[in-house]
TIRO-2110 file (N, C-alpha, C; in Angstrom, 1 decimal):
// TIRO-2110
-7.6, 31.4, -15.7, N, 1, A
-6.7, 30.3, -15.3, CA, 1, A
-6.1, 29.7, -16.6, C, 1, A
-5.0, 29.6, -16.8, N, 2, A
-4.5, 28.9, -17.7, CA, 2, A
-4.5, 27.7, -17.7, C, 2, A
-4.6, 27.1, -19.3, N, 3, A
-4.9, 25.7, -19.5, CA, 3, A
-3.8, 24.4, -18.8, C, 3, A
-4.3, 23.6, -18.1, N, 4, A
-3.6, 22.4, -18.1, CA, 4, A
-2.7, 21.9, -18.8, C, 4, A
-1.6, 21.8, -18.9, N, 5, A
-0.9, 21.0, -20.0, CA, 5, A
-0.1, 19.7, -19.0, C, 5, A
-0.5, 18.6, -19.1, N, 6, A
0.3, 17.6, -18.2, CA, 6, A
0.4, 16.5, -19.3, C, 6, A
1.7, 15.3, -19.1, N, 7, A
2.0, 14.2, -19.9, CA, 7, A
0.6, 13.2, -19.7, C, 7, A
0.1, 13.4, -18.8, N, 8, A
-1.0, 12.7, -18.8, CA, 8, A
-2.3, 12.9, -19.6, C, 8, A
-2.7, 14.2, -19.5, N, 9, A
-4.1, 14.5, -20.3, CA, 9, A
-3.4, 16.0, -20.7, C, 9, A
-4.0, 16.6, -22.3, N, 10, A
-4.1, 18.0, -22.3, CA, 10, A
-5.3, 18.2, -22.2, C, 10, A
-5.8, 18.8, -20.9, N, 11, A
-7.2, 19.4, -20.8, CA, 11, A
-8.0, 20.5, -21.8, C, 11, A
-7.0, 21.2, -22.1, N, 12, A
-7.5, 22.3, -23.2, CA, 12, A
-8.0, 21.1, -24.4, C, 12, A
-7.1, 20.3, -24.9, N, 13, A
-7.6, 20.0, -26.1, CA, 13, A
-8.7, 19.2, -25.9, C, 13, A
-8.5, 18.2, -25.0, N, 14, A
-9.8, 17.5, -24.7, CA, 14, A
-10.9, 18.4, -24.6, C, 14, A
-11.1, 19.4, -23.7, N, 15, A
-12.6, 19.7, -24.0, CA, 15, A
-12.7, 20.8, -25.2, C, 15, A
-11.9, 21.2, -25.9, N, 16, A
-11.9, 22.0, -27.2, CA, 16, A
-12.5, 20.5, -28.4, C, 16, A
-12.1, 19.8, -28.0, N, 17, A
-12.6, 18.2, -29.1, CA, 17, A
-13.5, 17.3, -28.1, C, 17, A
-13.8, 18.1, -27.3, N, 18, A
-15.3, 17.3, -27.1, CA, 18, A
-15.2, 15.8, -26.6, C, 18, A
-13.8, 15.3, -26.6, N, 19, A
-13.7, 14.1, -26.4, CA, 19, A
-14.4, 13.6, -25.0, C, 19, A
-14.5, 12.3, -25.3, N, 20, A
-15.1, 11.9, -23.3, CA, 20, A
-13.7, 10.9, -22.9, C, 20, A
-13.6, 11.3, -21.6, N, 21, A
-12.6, 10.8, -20.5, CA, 21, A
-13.3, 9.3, -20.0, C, 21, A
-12.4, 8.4, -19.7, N, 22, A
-12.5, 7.0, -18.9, CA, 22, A
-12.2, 7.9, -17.9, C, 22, A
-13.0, 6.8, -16.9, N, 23, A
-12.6, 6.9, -15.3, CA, 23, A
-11.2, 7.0, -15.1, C, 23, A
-10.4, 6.4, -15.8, N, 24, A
-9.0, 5.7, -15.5, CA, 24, A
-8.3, 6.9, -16.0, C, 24, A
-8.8, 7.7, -17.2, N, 25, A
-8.1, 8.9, -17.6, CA, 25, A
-8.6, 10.1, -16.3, C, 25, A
-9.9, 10.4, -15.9, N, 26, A
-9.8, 10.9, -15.5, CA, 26, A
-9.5, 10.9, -13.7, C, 26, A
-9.3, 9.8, -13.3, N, 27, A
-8.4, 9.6, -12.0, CA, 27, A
-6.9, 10.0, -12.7, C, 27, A
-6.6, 9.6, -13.5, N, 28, A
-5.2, 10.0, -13.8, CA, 28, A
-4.8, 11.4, -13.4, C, 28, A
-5.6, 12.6, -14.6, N, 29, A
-6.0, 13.4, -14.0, CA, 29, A
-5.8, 14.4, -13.0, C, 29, A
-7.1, 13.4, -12.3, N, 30, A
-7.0, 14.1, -10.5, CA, 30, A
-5.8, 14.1, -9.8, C, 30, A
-5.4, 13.1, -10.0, N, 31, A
-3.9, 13.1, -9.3, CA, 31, A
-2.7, 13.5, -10.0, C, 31, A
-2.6, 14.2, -11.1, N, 32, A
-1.5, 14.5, -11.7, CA, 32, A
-1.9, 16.3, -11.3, C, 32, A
-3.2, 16.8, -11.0, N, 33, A
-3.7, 18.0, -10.4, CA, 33, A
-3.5, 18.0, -9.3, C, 33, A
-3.4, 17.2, -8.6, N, 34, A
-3.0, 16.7, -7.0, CA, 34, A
-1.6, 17.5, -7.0, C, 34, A
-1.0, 16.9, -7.4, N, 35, A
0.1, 16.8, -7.8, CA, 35, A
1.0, 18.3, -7.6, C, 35, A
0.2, 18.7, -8.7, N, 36, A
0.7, 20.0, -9.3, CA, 36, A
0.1, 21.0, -8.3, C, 36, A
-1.0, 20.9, -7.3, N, 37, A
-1.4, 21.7, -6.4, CA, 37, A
-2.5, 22.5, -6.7, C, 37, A
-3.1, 22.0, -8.0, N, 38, A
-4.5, 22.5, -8.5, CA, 38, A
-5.7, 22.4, -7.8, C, 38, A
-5.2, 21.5, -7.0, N, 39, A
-7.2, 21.5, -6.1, CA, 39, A
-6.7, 21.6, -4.3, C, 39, A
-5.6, 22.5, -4.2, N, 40, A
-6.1, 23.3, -3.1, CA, 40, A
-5.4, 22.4, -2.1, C, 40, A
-5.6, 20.8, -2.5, N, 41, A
-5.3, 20.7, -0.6, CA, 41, A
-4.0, 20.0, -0.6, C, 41, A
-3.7, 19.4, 0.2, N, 42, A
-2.3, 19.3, 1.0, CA, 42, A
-2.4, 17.5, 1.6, C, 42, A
-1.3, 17.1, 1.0, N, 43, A
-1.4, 15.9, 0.9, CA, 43, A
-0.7, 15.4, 2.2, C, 43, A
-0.9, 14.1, 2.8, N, 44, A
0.1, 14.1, 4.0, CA, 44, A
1.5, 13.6, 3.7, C, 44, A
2.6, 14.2, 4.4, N, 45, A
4.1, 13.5, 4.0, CA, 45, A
3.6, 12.4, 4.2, C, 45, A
4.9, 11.8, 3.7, N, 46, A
5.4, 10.2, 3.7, CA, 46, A
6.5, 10.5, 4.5, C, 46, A
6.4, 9.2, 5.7, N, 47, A
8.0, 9.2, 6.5, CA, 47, A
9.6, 9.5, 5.3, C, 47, A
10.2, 10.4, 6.0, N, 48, A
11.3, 10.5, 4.7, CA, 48, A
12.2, 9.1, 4.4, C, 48, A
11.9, 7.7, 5.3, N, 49, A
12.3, 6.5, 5.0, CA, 49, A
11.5, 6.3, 3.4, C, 49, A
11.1, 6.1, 3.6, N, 50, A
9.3, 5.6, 2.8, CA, 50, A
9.6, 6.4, 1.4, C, 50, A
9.7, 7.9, 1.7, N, 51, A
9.9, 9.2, 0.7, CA, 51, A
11.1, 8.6, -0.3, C, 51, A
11.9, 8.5, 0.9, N, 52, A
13.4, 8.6, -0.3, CA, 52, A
13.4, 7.1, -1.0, C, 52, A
12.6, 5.4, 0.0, N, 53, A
13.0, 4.6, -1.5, CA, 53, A
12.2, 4.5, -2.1, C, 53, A
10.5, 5.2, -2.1, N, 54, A
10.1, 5.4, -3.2, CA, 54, A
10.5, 6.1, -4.4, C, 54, A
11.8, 7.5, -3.9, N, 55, A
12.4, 8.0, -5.3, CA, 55, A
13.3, 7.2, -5.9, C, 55, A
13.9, 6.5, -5.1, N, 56, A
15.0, 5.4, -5.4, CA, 56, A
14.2, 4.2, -6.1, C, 56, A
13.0, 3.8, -6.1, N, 57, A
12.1, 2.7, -6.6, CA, 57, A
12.6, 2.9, -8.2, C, 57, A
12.6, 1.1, -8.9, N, 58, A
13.0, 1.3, -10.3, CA, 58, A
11.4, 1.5, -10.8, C, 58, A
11.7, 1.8, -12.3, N, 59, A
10.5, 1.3, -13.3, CA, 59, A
9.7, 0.2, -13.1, C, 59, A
8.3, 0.4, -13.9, N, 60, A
7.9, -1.3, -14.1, CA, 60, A
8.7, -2.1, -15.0, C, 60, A
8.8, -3.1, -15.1, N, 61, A
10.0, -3.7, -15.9, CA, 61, A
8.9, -3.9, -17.3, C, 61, A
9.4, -4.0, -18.3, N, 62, A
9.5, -4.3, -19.3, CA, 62, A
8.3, -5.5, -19.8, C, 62, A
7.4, -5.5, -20.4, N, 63, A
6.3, -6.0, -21.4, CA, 63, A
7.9, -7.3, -21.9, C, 63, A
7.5, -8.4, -21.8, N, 64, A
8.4, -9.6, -22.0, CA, 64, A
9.4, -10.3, -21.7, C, 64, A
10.0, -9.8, -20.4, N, 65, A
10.5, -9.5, -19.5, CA, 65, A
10.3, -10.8, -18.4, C, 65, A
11.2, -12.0, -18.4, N, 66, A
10.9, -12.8, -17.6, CA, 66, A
10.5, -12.4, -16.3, C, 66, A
9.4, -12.5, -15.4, N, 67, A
8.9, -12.2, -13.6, CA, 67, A
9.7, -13.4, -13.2, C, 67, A
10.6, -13.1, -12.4, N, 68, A
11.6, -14.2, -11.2, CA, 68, A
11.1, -13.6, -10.0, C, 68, A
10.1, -14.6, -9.7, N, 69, A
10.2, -13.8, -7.8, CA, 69, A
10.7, -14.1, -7.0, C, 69, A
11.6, -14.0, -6.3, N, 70, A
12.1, -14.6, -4.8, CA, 70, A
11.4, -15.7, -3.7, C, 70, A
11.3, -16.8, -3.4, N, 71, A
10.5, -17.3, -2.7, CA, 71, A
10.6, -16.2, -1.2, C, 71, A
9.0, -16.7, -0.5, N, 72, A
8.7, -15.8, 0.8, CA, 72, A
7.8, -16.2, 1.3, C, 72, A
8.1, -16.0, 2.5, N, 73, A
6.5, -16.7, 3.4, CA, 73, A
5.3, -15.9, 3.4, C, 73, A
4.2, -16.6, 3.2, N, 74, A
2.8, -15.9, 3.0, CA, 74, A
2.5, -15.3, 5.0, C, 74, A
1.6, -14.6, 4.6, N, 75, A
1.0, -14.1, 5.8, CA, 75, A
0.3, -15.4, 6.7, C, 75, A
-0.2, -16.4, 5.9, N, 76, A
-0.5, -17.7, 6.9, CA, 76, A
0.5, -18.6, 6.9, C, 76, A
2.0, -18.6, 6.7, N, 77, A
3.0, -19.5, 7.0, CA, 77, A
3.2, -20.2, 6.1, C, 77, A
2.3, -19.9, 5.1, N, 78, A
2.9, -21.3, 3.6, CA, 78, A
4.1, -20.5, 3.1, C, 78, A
4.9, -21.4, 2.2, N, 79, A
6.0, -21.3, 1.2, CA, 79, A
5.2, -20.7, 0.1, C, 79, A
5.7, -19.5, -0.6, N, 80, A
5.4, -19.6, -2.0, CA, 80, A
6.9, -19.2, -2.5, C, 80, A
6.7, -20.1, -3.7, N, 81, A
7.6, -20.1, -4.4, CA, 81, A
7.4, -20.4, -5.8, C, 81, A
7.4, -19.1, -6.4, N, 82, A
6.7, -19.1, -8.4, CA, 82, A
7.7, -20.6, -9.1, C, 82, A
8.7, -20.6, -8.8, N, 83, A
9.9, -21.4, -9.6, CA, 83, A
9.1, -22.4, -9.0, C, 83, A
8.6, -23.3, -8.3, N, 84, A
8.2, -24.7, -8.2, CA, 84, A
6.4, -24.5, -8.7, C, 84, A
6.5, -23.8, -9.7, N, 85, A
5.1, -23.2, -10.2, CA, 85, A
5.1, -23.1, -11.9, C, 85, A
6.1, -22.9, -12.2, N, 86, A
6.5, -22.9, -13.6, CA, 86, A
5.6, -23.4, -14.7, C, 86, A
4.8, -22.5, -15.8, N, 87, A
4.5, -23.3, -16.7, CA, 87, A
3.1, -22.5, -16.3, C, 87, A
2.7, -21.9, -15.2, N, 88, A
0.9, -21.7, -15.0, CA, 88, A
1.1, -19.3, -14.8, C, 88, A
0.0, -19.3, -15.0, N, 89, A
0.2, -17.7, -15.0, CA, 89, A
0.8, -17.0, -13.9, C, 89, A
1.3, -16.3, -13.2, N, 90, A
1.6, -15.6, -12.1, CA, 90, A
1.1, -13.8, -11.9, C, 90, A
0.1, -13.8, -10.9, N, 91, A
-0.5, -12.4, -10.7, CA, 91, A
0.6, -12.0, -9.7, C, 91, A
1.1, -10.8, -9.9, N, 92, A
1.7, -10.3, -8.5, CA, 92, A
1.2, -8.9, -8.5, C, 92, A
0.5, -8.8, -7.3, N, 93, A
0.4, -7.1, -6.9, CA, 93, A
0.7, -6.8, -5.4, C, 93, A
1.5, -5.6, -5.7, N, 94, A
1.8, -4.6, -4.6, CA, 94, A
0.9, -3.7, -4.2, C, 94, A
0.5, -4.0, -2.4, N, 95, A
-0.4, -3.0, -2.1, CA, 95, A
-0.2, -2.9, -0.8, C, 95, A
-0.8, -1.7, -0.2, N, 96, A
-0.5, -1.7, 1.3, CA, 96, A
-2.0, -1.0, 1.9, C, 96, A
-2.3, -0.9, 3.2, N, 97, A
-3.8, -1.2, 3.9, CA, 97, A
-3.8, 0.3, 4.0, C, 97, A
-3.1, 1.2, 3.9, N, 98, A
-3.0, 2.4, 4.1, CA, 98, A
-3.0, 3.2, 3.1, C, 98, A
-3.2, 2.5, 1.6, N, 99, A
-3.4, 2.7, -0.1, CA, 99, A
-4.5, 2.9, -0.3, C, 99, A
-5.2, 4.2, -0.3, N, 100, A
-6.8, 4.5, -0.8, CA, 100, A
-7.0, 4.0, -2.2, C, 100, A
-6.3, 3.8, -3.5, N, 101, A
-6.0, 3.2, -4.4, CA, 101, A
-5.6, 1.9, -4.4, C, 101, A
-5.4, 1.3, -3.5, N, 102, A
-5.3, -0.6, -3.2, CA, 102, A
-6.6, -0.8, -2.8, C, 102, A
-7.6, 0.2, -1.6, N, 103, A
-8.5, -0.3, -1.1, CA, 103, A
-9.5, -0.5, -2.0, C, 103, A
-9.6, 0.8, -3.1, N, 104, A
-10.8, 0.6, -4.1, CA, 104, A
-10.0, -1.0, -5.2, C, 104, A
-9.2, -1.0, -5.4, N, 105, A
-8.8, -2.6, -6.5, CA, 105, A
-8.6, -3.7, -5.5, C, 105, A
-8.2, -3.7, -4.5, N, 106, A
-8.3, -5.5, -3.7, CA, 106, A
-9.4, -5.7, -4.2, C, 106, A
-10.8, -5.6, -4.0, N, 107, A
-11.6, -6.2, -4.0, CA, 107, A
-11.9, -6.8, -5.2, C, 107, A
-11.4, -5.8, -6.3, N, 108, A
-11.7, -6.7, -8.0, CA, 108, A
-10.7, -7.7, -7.6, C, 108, A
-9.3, -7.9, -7.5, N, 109, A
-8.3, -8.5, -7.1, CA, 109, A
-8.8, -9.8, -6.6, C, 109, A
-9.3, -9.9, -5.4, N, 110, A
-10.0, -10.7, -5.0, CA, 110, A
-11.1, -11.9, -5.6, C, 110, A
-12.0, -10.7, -6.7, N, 111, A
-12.7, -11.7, -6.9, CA, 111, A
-12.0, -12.5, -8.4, C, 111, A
-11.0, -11.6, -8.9, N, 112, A
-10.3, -12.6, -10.0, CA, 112, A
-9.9, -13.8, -9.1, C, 112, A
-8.8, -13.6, -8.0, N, 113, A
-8.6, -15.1, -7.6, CA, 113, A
-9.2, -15.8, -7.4, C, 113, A
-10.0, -15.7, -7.1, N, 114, A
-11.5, -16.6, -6.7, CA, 114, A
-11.9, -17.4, -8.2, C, 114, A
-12.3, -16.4, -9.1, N, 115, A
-12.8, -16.4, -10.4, CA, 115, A
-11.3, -17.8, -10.8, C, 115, A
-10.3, -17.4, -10.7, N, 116, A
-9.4, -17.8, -11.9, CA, 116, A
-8.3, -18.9, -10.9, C, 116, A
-8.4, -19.1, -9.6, N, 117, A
-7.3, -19.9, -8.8, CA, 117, A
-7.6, -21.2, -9.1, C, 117, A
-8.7, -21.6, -9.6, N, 118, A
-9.1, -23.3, -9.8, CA, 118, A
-8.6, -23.6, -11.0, C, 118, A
-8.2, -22.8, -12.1, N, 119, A
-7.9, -22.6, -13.2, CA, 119, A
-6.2, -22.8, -13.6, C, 119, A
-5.4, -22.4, -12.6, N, 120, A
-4.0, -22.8, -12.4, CA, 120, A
-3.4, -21.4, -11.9, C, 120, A
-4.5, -19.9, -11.8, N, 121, A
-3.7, -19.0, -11.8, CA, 121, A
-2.9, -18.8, -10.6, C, 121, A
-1.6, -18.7, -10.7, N, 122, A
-0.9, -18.5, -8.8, CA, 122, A
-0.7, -16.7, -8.3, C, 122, A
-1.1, -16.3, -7.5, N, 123, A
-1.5, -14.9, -7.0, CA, 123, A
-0.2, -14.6, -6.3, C, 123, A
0.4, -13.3, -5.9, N, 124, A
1.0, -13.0, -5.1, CA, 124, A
1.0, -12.2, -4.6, C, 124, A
0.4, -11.4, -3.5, N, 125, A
-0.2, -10.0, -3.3, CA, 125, A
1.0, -9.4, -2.4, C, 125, A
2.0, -8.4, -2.3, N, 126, A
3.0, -8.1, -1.6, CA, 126, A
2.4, -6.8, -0.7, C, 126, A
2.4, -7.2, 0.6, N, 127, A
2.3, -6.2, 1.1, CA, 127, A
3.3, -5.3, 1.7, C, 127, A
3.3, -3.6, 1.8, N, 128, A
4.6, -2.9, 2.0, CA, 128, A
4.0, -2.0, 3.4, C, 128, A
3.1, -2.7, 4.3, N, 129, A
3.0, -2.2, 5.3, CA, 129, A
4.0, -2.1, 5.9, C, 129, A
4.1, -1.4, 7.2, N, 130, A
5.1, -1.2, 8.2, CA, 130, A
5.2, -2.4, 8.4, C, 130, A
4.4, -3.0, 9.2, N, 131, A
4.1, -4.2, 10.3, CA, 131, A
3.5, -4.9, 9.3, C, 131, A
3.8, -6.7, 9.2, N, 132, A
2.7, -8.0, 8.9, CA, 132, A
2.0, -7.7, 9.7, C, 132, A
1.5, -7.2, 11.0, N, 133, A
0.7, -7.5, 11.4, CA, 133, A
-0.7, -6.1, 10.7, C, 133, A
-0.2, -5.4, 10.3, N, 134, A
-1.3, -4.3, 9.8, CA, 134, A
-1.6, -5.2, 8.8, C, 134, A
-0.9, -5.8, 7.8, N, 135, A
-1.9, -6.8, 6.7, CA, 135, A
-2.5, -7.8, 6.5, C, 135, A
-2.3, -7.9, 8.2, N, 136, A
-2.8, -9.7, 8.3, CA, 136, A
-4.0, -8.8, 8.9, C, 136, A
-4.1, -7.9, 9.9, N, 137, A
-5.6, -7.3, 10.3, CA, 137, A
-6.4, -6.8, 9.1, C, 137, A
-5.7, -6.1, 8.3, N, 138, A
-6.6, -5.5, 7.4, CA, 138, A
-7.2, -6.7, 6.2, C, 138, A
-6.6, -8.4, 5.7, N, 139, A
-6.7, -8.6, 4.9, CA, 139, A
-8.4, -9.4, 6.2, C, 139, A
-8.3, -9.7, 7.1, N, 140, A
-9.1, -10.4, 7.9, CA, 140, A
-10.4, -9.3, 7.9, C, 140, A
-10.4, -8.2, 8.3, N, 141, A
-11.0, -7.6, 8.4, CA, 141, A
-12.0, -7.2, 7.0, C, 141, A
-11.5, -7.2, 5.6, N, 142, A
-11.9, -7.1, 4.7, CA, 142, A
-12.4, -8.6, 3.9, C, 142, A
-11.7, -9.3, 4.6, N, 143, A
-12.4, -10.8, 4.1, CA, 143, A
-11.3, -11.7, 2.9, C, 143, A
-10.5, -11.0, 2.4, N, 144, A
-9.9, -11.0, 1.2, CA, 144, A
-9.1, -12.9, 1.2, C, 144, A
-9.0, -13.3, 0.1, N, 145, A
-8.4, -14.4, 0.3, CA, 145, A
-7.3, -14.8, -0.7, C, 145, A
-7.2, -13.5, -1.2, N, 146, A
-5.5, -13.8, -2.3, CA, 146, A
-4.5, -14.4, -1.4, C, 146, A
-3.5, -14.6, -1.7, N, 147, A
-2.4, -14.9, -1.2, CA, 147, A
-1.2, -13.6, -1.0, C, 147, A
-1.4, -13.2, 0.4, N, 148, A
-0.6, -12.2, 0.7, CA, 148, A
0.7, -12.5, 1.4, C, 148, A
1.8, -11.9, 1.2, N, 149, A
2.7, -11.9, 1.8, CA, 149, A
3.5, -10.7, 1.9, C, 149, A
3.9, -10.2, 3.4, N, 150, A
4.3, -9.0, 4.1, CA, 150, A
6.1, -9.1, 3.1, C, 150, A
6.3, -8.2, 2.3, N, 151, A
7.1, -7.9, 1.6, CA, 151, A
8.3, -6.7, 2.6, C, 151, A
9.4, -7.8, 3.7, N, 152, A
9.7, -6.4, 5.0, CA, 152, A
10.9, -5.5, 3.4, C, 152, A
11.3, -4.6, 4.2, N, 153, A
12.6, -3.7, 3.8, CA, 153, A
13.6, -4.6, 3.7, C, 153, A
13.9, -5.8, 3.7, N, 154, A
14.8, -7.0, 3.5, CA, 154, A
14.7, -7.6, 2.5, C, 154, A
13.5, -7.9, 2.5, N, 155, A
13.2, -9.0, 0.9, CA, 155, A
13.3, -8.3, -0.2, C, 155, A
12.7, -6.8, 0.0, N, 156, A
12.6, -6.1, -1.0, CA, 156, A
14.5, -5.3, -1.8, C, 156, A
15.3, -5.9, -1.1, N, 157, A
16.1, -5.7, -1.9, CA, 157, A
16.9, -7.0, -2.7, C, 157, A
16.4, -7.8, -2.4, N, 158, A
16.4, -8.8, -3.9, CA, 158, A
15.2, -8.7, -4.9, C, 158, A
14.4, -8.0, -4.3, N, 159, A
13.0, -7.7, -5.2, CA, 159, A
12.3, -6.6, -4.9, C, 159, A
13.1, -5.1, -5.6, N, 160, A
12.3, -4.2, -5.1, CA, 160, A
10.9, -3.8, -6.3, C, 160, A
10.4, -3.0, -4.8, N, 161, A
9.2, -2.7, -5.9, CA, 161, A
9.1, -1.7, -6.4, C, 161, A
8.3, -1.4, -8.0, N, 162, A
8.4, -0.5, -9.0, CA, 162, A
8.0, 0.9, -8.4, C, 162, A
8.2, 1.7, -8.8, N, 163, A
7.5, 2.8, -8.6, CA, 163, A
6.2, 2.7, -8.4, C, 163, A
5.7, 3.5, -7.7, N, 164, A
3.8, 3.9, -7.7, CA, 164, A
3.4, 2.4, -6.9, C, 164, A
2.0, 2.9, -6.2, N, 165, A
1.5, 1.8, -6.0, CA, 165, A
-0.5, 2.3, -6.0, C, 165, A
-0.9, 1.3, -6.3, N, 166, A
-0.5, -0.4, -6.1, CA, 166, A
0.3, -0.8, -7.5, C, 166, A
0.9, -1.4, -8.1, N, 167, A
1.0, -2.1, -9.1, CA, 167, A
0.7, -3.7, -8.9, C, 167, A
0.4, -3.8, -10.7, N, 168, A
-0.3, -4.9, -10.9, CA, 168, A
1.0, -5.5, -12.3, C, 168, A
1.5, -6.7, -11.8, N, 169, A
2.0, -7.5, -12.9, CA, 169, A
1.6, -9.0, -13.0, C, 169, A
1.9, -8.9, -14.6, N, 170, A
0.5, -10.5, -14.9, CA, 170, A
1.9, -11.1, -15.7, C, 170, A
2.5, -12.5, -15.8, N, 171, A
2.9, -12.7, -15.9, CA, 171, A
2.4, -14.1, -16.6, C, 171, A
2.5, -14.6, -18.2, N, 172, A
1.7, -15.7, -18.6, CA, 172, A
2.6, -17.1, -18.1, C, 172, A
1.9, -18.4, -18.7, N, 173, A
2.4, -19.3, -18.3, CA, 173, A
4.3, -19.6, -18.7, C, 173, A
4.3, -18.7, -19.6, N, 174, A
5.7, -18.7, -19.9, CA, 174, A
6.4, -18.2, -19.3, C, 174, A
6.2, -17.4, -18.4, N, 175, A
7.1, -16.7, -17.5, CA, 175, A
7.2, -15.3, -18.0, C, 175, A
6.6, -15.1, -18.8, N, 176, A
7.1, -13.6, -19.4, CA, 176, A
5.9, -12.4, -19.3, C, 176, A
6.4, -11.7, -18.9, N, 177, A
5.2, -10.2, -18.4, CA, 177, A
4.4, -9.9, -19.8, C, 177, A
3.6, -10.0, -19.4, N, 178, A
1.8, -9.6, -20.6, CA, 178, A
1.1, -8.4, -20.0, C, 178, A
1.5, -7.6, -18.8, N, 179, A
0.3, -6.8, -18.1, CA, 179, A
1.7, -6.2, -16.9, C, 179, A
2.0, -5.1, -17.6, N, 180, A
2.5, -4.2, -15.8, CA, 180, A
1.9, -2.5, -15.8, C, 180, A
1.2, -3.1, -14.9, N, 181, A
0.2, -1.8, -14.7, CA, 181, A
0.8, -0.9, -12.9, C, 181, A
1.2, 0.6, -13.7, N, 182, A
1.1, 1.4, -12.2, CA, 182, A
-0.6, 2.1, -11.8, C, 182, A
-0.8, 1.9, -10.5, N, 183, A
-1.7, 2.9, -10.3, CA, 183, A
-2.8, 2.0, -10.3, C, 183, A
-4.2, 2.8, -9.4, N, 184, A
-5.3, 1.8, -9.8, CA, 184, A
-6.0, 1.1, -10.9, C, 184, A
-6.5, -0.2, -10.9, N, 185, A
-7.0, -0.7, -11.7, CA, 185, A
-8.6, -0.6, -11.6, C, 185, A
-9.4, -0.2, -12.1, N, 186, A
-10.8, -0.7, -12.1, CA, 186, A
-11.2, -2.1, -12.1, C, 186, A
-12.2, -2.2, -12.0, N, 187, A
-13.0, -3.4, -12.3, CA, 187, A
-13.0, -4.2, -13.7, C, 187, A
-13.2, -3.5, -14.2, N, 188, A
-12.7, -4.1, -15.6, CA, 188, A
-11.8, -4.3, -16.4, C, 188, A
-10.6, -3.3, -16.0, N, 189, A
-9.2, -3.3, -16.2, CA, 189, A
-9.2, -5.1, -15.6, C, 189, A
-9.6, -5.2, -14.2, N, 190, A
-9.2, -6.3, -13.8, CA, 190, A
-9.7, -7.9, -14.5, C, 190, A
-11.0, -7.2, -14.9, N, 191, A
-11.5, -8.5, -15.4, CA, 191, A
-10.4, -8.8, -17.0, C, 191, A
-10.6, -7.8, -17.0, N, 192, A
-9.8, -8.2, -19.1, CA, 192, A
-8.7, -9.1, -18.6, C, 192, A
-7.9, -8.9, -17.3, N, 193, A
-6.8, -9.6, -17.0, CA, 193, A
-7.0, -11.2, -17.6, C, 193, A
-8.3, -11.5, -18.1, N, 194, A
-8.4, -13.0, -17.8, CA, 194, A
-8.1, -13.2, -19.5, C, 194, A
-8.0, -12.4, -20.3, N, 195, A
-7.8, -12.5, -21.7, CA, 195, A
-5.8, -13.4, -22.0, C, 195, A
-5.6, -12.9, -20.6, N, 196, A
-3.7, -13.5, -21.0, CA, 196, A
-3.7, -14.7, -19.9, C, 196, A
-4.5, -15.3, -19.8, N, 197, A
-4.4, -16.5, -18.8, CA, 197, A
-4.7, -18.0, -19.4, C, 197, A
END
C-alpha cells in the first residue's frame, strides 16, 4: 500500500519520526481517510439540497474579524440579539442532532456555559436541523441548556454558515473573533476557550 500523503497529516513521515498524534490530529485523520475511501465503508448521501449549500458554504471568517449576528428567536421564544450585548464575549456554535461530531462536543459546550454564563459569557448555539422541532427534542432529551436557536434556510442567508460542522466561533468582548474552529472540539480544546474570556 502506498504511503498516505494528505494536507492534513503525512503518515509516512509521522511514523518514520516516531512522532505521537493528538486525538484531534488523529480524528483529523480518520476522516480525511474517510474521505479518500481508505477504510472501506460508505458514507450516507446528504439530501442534494443540504449537498449543494454545503459546497456553496463560505470559509470560517477570519481571526479579527468583527462577529455581527443577526438577531433570532431562541428555541424557548426569547430574543437574542448580540448588538444589545456589546462589550461581553460571544460563543456561537453550529450544530445539528444528526452531527455525530456535535454529539461528542455539546456536552463540553454545555458545561462551558454553565461554567462561564454567570461571568457575562453570551452563547449562541445554531441549530441546522431540518425541523425546530428535532432540536428542541434532542436539546430536551440530552438535558443541554445553552441557548439554542433553530437557524431555518431563511436566516441563514443573512448569516450563512461556514463550511464543516459543527463549528465553533469565540468572539471577545470587543467584538472581534479570537477562536474559529471547523470540526470537533474536545474537551479541552473547549475548556482553553476560557483563556479569551
Amino acid at each position: 500500500m502506498q504511503p498516505v500523503h494528505s494536507p492534513i497529516l503525512d503518515v509516512d513521515a509521522t511514523s518514520r519520526q516516531g512522532a505521537r498524534l493528538t486525538r484531534r490530529d488523529g480524528l483529523a485523520w480518520g476522516l480525511a481517510a474517510c474521505a479518500m475511501g481508505l477504510m472501506g465503508g460508505t458514507a450516507e448521501a446528504q439530501p442534494v439540497s443540504a449537498a449543494a449549500d454545503e459546497a456553496k458554504a463560505p470559509p470560517l471568517p477570519a481571526l479579527g474579524t468583527v462577529l455581527t449576528v443577526p438577531p433570532i428567536t431562541l428555541l424557548n421564544g426569547a430574543s437574542f440579539d448580540a448588538a444589545s450585548n456589546r462589550g461581553k464575549p460571544l460563543l456561537v456554535y453550529w450544530w445539528s442532532s444528526t452531527c455525530p461530531f456535535c454529539a461528542l462536543q455539546s456536552p463540553s459546550m454545555d458545561v462551558f456555559w454553565r461554567a462561564h454564563q454567570a461571568k457575562g459569557l453570551q452563547m449562541l448555539a445554531l441549530s441546522i436541523d431540518k425541523k425546530p422541532q428535532d432540536a428542541v427534542a434532542y436539546l430536551s432529551k440530552k438535558g443541554y441548556s445553552f441557548p439554542s436557536a433553530w437557524a431555518s434556510p431563511e436566516w441563514r442567508k443573512a448569516y450563512p454558515k461556514p463550511k464543516g460542522l459543527p463549528i465553533t466561533l469565540l468572539a471577545g468582548a470587543d467584538g472581534k473573533l479570537v477562536v474559529a474552529e471547523k470540526g470537533q472540539m474536545f474537551a479541552e480544546d473547549v475548556e482553553a476557550l476560557a483563556q479569551f474570556l
